[in-house]
Backbone as JSON, one array per atom type, in Angstrom:
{
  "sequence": "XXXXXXXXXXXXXXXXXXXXXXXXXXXXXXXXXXXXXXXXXXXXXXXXXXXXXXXXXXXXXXXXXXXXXXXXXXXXXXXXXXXXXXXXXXXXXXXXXXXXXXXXXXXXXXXXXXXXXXXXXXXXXXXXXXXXXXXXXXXXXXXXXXXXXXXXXXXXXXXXXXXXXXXXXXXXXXXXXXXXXXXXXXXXXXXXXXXXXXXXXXXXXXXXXXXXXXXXXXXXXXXXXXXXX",
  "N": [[-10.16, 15.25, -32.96], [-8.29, 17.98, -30.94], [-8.12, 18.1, -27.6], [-8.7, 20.6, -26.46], [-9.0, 22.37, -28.59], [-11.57, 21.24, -29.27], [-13.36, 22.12, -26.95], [-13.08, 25.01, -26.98], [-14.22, 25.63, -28.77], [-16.99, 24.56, -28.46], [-17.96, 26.4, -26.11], [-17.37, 29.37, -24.55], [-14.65, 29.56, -23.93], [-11.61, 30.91, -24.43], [-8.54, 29.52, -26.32], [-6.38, 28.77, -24.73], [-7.69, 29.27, -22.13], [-9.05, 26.9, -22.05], [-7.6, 25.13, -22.36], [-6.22, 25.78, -19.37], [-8.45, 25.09, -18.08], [-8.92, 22.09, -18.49], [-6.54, 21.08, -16.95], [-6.67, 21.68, -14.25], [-8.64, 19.68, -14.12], [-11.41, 19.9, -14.82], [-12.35, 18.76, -16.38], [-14.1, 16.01, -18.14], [-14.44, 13.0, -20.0], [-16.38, 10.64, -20.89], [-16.91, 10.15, -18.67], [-14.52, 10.45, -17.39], [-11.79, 11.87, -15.85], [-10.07, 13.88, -17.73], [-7.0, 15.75, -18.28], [-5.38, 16.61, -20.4], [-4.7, 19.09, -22.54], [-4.25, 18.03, -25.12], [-5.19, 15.85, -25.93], [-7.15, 13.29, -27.72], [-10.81, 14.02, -29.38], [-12.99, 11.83, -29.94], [-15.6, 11.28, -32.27], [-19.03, 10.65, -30.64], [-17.96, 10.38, -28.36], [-19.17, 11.57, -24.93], [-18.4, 14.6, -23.54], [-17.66, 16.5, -20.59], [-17.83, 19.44, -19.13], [-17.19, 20.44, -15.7], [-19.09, 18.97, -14.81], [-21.12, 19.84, -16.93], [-23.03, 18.48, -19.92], [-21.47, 18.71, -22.94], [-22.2, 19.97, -26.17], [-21.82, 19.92, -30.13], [-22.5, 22.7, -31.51], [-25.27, 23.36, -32.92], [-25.63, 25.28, -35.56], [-22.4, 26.67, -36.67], [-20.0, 28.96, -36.98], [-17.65, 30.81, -37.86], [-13.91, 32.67, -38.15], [-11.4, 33.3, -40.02], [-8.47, 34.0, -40.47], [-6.94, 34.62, -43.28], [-4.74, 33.16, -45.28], [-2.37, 34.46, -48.4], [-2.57, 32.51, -51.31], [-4.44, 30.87, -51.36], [-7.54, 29.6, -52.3], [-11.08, 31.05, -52.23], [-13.28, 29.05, -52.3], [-15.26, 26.21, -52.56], [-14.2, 23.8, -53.92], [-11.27, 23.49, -55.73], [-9.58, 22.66, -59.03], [-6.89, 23.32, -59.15], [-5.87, 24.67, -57.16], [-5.4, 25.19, -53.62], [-7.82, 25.23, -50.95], [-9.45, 27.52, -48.97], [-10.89, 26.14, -47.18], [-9.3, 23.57, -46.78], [-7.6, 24.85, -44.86], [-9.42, 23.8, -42.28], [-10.34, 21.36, -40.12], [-11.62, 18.76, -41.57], [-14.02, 17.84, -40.76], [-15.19, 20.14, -40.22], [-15.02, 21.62, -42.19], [-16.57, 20.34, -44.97], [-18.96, 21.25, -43.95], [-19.13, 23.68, -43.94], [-20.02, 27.11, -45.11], [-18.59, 29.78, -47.62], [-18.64, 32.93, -46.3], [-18.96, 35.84, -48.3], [-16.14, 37.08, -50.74], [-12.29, 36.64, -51.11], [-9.95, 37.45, -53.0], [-7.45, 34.91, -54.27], [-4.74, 36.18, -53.59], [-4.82, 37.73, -51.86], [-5.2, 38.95, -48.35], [-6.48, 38.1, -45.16], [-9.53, 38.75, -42.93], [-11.51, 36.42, -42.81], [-15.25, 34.61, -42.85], [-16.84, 31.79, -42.23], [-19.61, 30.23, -42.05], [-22.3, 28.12, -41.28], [-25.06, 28.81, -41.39], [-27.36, 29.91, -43.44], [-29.15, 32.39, -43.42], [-27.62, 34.55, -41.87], [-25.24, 34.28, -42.6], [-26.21, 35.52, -45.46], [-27.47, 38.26, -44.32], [-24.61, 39.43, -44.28], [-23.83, 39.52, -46.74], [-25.89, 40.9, -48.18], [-26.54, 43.58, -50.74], [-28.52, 45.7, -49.49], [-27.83, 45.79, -46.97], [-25.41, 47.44, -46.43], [-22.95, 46.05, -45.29], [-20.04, 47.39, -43.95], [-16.4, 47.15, -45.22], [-13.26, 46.86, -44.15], [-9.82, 47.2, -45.62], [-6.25, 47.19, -46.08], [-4.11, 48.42, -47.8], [-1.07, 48.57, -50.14], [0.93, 50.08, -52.46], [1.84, 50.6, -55.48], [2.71, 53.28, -56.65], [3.0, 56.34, -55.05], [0.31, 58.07, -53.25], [-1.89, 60.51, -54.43], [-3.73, 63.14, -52.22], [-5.54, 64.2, -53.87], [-6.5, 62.09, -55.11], [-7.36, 60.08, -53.27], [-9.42, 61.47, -51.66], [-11.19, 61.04, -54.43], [-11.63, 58.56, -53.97], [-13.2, 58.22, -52.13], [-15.04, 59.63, -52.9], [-16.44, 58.37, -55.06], [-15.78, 56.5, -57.71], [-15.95, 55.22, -61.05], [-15.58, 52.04, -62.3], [-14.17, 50.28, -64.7], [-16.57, 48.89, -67.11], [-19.24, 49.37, -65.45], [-22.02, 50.86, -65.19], [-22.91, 52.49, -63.01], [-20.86, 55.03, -60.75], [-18.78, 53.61, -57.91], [-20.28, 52.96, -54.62], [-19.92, 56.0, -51.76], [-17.22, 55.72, -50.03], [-14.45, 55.33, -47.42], [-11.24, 56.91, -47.35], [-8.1, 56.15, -45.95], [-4.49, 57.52, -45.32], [-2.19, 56.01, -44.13], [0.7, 55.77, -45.08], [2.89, 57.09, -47.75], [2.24, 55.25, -50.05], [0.76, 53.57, -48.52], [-2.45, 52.5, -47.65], [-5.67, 53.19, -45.84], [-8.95, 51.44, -47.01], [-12.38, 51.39, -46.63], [-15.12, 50.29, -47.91], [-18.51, 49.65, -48.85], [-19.74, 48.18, -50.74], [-19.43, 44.99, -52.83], [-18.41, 44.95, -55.2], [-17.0, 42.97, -58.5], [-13.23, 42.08, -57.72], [-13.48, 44.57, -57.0], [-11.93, 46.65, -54.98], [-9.19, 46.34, -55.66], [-10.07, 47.39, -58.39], [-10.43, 49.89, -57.95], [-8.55, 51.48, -57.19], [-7.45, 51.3, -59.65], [-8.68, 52.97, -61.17], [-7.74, 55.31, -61.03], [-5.38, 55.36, -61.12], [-3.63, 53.78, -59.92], [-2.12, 51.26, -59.02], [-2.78, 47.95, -56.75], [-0.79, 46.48, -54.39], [-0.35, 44.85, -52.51], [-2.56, 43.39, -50.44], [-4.73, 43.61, -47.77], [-7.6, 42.54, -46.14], [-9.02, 43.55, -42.53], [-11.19, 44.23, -41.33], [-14.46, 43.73, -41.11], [-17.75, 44.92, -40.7], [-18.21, 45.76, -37.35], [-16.39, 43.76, -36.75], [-13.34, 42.51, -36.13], [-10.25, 41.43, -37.41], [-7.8, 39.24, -35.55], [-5.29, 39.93, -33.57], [-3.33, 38.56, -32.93], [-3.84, 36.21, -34.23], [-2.78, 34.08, -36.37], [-2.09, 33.51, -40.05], [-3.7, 31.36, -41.94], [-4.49, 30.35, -39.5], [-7.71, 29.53, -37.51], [-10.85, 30.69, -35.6], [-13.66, 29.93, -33.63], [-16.85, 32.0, -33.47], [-17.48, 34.35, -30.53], [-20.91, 34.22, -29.09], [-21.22, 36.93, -28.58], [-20.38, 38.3, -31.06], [-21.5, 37.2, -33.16], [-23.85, 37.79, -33.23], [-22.95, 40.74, -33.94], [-24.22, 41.4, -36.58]],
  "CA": [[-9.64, 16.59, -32.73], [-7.74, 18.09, -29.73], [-9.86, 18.31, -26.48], [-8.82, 22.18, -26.17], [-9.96, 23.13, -30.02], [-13.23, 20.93, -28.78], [-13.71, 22.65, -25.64], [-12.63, 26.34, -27.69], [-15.22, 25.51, -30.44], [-18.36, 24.41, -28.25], [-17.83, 26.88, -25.44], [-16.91, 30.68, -24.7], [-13.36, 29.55, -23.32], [-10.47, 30.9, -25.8], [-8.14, 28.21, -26.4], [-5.69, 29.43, -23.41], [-8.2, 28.81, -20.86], [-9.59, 25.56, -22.08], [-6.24, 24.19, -21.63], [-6.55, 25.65, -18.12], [-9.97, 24.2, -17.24], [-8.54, 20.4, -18.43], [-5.29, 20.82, -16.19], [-7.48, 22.0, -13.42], [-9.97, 18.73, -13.62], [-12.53, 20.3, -14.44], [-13.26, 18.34, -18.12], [-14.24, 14.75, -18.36], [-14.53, 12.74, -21.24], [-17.3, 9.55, -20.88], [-17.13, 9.64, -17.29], [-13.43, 10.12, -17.34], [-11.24, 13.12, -15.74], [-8.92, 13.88, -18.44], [-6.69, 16.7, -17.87], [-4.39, 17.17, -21.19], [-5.31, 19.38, -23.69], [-3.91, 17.32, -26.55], [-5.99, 14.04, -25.58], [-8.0, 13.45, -28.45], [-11.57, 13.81, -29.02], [-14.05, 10.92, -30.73], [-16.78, 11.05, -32.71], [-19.84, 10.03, -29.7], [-17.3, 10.72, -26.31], [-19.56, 12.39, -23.75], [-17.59, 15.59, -22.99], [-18.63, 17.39, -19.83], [-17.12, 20.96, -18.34], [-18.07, 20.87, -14.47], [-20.31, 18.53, -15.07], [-22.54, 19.92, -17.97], [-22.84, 17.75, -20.84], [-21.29, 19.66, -24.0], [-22.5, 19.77, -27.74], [-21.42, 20.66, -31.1], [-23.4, 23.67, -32.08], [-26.31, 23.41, -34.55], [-25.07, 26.34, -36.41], [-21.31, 27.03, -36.57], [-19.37, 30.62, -37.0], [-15.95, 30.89, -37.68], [-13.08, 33.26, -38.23], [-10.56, 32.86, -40.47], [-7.14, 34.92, -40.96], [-6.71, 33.96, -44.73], [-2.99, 33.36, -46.35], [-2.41, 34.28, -49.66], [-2.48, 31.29, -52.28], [-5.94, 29.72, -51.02], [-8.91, 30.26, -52.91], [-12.55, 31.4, -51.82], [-14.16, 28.39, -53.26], [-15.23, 24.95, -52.18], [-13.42, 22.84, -54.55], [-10.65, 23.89, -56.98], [-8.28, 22.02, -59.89], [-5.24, 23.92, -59.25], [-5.02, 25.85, -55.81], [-5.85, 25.06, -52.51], [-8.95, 26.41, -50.9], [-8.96, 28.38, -47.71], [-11.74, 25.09, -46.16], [-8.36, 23.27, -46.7], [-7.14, 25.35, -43.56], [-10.18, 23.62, -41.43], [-11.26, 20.36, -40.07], [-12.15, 18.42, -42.67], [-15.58, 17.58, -40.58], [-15.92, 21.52, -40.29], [-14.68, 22.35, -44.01], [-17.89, 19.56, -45.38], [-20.37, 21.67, -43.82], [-19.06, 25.77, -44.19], [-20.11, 28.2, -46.52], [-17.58, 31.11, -47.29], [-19.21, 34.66, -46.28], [-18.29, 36.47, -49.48], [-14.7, 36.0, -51.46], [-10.81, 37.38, -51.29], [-9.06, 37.15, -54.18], [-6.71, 34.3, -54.07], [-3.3, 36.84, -53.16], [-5.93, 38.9, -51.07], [-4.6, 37.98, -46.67], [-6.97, 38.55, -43.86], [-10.39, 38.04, -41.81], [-13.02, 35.52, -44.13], [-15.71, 34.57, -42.27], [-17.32, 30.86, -42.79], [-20.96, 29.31, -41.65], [-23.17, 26.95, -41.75], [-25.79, 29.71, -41.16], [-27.43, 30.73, -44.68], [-29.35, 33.55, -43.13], [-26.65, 34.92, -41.46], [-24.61, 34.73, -44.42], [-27.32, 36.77, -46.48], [-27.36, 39.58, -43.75], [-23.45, 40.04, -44.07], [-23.59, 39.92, -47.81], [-26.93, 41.37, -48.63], [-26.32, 44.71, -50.95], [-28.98, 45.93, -48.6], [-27.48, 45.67, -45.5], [-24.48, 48.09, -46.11], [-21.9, 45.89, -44.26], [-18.48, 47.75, -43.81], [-15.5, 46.28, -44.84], [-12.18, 47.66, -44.44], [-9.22, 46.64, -46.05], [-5.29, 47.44, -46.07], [-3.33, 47.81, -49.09], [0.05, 48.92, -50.37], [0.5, 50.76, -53.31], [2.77, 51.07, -56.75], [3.07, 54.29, -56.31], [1.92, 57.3, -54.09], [-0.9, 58.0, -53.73], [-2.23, 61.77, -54.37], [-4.9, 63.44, -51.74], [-7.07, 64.06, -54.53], [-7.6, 60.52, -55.26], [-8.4, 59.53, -51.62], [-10.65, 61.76, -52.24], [-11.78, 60.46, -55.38], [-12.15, 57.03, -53.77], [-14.15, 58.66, -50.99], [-16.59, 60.49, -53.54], [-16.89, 57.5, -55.99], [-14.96, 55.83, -58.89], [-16.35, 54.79, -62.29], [-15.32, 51.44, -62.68], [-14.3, 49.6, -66.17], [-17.93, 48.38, -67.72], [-20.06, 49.19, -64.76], [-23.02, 52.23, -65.36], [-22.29, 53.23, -61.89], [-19.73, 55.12, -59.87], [-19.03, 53.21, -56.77], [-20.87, 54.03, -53.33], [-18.95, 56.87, -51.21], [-16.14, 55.19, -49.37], [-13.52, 55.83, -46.41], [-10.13, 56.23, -47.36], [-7.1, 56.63, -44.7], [-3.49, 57.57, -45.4], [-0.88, 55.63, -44.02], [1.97, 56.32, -45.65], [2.75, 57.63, -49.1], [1.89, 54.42, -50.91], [0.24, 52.56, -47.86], [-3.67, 53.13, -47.01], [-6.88, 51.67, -45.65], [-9.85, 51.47, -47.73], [-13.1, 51.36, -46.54], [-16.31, 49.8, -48.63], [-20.09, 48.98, -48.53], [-20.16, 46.94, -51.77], [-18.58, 43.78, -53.1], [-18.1, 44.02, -56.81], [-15.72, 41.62, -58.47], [-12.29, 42.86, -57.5], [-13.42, 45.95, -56.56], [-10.62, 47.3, -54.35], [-8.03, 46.61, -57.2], [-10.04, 47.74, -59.77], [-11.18, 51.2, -58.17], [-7.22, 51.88, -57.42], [-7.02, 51.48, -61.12], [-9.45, 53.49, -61.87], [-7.6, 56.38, -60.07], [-4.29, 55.37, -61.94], [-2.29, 53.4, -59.67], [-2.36, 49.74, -58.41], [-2.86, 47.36, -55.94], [0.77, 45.44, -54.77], [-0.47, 44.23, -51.61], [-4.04, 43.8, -49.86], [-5.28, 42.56, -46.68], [-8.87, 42.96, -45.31], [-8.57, 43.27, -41.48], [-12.43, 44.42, -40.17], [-15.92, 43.07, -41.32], [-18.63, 45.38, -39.97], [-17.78, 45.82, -35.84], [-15.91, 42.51, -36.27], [-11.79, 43.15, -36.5], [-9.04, 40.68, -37.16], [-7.13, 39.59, -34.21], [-4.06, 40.32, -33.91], [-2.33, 37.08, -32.63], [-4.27, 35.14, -34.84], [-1.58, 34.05, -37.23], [-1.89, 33.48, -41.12], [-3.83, 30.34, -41.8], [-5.44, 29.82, -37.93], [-9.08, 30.3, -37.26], [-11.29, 30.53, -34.01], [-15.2, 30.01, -33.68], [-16.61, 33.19, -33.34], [-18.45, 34.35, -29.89], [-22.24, 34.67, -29.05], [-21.78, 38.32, -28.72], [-19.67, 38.17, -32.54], [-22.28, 36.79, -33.87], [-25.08, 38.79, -33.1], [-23.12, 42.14, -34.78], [-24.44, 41.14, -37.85]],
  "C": [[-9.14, 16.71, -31.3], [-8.94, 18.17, -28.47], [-9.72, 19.78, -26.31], [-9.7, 22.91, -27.19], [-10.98, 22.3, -29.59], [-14.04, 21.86, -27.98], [-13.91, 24.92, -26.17], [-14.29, 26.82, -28.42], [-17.03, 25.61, -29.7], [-18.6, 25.39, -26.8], [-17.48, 28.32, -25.51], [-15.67, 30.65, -24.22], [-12.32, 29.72, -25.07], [-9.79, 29.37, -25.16], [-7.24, 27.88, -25.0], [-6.65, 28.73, -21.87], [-8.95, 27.68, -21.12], [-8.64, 24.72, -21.8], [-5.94, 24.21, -20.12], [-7.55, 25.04, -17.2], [-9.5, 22.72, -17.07], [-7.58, 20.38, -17.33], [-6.02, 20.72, -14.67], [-8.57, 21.05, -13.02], [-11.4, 18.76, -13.39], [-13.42, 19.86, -15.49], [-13.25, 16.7, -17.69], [-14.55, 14.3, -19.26], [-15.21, 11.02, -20.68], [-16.79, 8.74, -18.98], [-15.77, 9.97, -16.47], [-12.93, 11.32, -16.99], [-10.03, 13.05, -16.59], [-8.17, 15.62, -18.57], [-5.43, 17.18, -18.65], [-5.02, 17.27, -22.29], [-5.07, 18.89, -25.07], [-4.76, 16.02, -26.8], [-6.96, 14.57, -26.96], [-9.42, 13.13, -28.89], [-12.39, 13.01, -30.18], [-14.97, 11.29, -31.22], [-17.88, 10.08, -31.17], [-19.45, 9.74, -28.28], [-19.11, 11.9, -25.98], [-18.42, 13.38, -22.82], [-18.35, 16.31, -22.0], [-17.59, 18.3, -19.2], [-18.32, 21.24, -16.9], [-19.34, 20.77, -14.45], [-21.83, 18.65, -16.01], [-21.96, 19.27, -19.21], [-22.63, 18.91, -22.32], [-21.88, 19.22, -25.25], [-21.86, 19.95, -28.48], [-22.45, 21.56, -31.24], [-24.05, 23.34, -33.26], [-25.64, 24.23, -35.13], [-23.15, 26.76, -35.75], [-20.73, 28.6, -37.31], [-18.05, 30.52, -37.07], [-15.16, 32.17, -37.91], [-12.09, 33.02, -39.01], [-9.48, 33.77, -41.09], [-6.87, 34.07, -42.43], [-5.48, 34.23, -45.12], [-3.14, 33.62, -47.67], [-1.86, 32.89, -50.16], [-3.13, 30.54, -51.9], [-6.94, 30.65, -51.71], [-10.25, 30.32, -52.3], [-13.21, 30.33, -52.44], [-14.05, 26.76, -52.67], [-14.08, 23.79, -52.52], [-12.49, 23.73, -56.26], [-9.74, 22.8, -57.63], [-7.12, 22.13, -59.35], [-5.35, 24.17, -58.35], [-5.63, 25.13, -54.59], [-6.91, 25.76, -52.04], [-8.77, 27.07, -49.41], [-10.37, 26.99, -46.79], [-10.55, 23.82, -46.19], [-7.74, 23.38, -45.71], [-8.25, 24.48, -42.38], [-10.01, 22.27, -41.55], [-11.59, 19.61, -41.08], [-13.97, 17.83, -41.83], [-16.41, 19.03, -40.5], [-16.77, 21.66, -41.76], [-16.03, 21.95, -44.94], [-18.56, 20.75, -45.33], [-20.27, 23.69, -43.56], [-19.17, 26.45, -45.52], [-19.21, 29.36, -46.17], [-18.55, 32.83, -47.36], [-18.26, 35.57, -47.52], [-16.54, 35.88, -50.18], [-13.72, 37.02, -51.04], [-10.0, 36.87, -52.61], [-8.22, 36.24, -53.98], [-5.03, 35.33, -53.29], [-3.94, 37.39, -52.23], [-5.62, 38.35, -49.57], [-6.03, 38.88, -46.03], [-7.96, 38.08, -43.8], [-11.83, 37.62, -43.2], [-13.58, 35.34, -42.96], [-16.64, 33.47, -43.07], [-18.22, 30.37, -41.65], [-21.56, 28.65, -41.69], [-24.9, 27.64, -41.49], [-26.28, 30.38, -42.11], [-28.3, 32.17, -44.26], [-28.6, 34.86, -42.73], [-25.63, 35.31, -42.25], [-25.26, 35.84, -45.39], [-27.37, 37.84, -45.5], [-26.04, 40.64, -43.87], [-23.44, 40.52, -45.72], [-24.66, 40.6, -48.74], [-26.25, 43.05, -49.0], [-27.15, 45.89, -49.94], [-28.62, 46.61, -47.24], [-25.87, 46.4, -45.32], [-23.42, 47.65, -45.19], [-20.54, 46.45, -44.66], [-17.28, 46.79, -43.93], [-14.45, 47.12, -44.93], [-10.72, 47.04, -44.74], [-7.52, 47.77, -46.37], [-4.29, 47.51, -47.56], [-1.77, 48.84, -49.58], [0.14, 49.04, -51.82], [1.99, 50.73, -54.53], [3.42, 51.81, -56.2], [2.52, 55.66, -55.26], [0.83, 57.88, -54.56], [-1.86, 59.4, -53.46], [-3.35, 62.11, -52.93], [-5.85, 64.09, -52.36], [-7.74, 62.75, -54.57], [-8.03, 59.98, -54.28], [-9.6, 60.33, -51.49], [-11.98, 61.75, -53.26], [-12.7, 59.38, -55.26], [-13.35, 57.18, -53.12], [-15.6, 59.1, -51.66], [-17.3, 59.62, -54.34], [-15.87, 56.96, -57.29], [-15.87, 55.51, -60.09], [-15.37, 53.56, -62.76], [-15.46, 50.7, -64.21], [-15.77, 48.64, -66.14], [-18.88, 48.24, -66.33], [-20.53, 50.78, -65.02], [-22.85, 52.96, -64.4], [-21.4, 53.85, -61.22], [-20.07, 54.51, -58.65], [-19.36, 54.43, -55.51], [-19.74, 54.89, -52.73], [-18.24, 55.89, -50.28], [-15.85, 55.62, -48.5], [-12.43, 55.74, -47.04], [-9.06, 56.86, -46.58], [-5.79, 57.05, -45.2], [-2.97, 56.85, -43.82], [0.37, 56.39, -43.86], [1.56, 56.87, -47.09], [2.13, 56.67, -50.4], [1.11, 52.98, -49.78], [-1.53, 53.22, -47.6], [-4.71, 52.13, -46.66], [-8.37, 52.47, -46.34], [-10.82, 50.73, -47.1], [-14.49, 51.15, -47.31], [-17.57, 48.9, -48.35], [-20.48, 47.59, -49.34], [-18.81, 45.59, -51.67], [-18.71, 43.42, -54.47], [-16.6, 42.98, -56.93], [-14.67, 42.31, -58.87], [-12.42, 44.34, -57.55], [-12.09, 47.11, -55.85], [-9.89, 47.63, -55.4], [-9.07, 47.55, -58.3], [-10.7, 49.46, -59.39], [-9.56, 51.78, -58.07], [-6.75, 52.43, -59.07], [-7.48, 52.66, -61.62], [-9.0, 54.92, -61.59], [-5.82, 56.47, -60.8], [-3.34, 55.02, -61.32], [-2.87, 51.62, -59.05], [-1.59, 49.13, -57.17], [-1.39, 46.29, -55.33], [0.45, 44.42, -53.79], [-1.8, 44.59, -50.83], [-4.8, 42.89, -48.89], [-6.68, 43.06, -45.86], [-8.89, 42.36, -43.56], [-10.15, 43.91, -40.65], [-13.76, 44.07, -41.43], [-17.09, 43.69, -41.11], [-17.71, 46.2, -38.51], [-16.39, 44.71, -35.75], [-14.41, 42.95, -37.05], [-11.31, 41.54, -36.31], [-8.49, 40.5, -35.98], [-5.84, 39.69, -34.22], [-3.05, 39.27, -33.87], [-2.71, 35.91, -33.55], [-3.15, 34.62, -35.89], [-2.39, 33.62, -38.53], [-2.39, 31.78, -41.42], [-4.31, 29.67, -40.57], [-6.73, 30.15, -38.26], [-9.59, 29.85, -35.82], [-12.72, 30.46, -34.53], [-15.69, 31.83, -32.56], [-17.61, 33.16, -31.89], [-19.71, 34.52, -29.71], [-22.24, 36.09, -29.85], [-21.23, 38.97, -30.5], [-20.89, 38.17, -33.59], [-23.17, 37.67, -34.5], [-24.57, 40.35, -33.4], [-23.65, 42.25, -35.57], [-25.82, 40.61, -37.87]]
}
């Protein structure tokens, strides 16, 4: 791998200033001052930043801006998976924090952390997600209100928990939810009498999308990231 995504990954330096630290002479690699962030890094180099010897992290955290046409799922027949986008020494060892529908774009979140995982997705633990979507047709201010009060989804005993929902525009809004039934979003739209055309989840809890991140990138997430959850 690159020495910047090394330096990115096992450190609090975005990628930006890890490329500045190497230029700067401030990284060595098995004794060695190497000072271009493309140099690439070995399996068993001794990487050190100003002299402290670096690790990989026991537990890893990631980020991941998701494209549509990757699937939530380790291994598929037909589609690509969104651990496809990683590392293949990451991708081995990440679990996906809940799912997106294959067409579904925005912020997944993959670990090697099963506790951590169970806090984000525990029904329990009320984590917030909020999610973007674009619409058929417009979309009344009763039914944002509807969404807000509860839905009665097809073959479930329950109306869903109380919601957030935002206007946009006339057929654009952001949807706010505690749970994670299967295709929920789409299927409470339905349930309200209009559908889903386009849908991107862009916050997690505290934890937001970034904005530069592009479509298919990911970053390791920080200490303080971590510990929202």
């Amino acid at each position: 791998m690159r020495l910047d995504f090394y330096l990115s990954h096992v450190t609090e330096l975005a990628r930006k200033a890890a490329k500045i630290a190497a230029s700067k002479g401030r990284v060595t690699v098995n004794g060695e001052v190497v000072k271009k962030a493309n140099y690439t890094v070995q399996d068993g180099d001794k990487i050190c930043l100003d002299d402290t010897l670096l690790a990989w992290p026991s537990e890893g955290y990631y980020l991941l801006h998701k494209p549509a046409g990757y699937v939530c799922a380790n291994q598929d027949p037909e589609h690509p998976t969104v651990l496809d986008l990683l590392p293949s020494h990451l991708g081995q060892a990440l679990n996906i924090v809940g799912r997106l529908d294959k067409d579904t774009t925005g912020l997944l979140l993959l670990t090697t952390d099963g506790q951590w995982l169970h806090r984000i997705t525990s029904p329990r633990n009320a984590c917030n997600k909020r999610y973007r979507m674009m619409l058929a047709e417009r979309i009344s201010d009763e039914d944002l209100k509807q969404l807000e009060t509860g839905v009665m989804l097809n073959g479930e005993p329950q109306p869903t928990l109380p919601a957030v929902a935002e206007r946009i525009s006339d057929c654009d809004i952001y949807l706010t939810i505690q749970e994670g039934k299967y295709h929920q979003v789409k299927r409470m739209l339905a349930a309200v009498g209009n559908k889903v055309e386009e849908l991107h989840r862009d916050q997690i809890g505290s934890l937001s999308l970034d904005v530069d991140l592009q479509a298919g990138e990911f970053r390791a997430l920080t200490t303080e990231e971590v510990a929202y959850f």
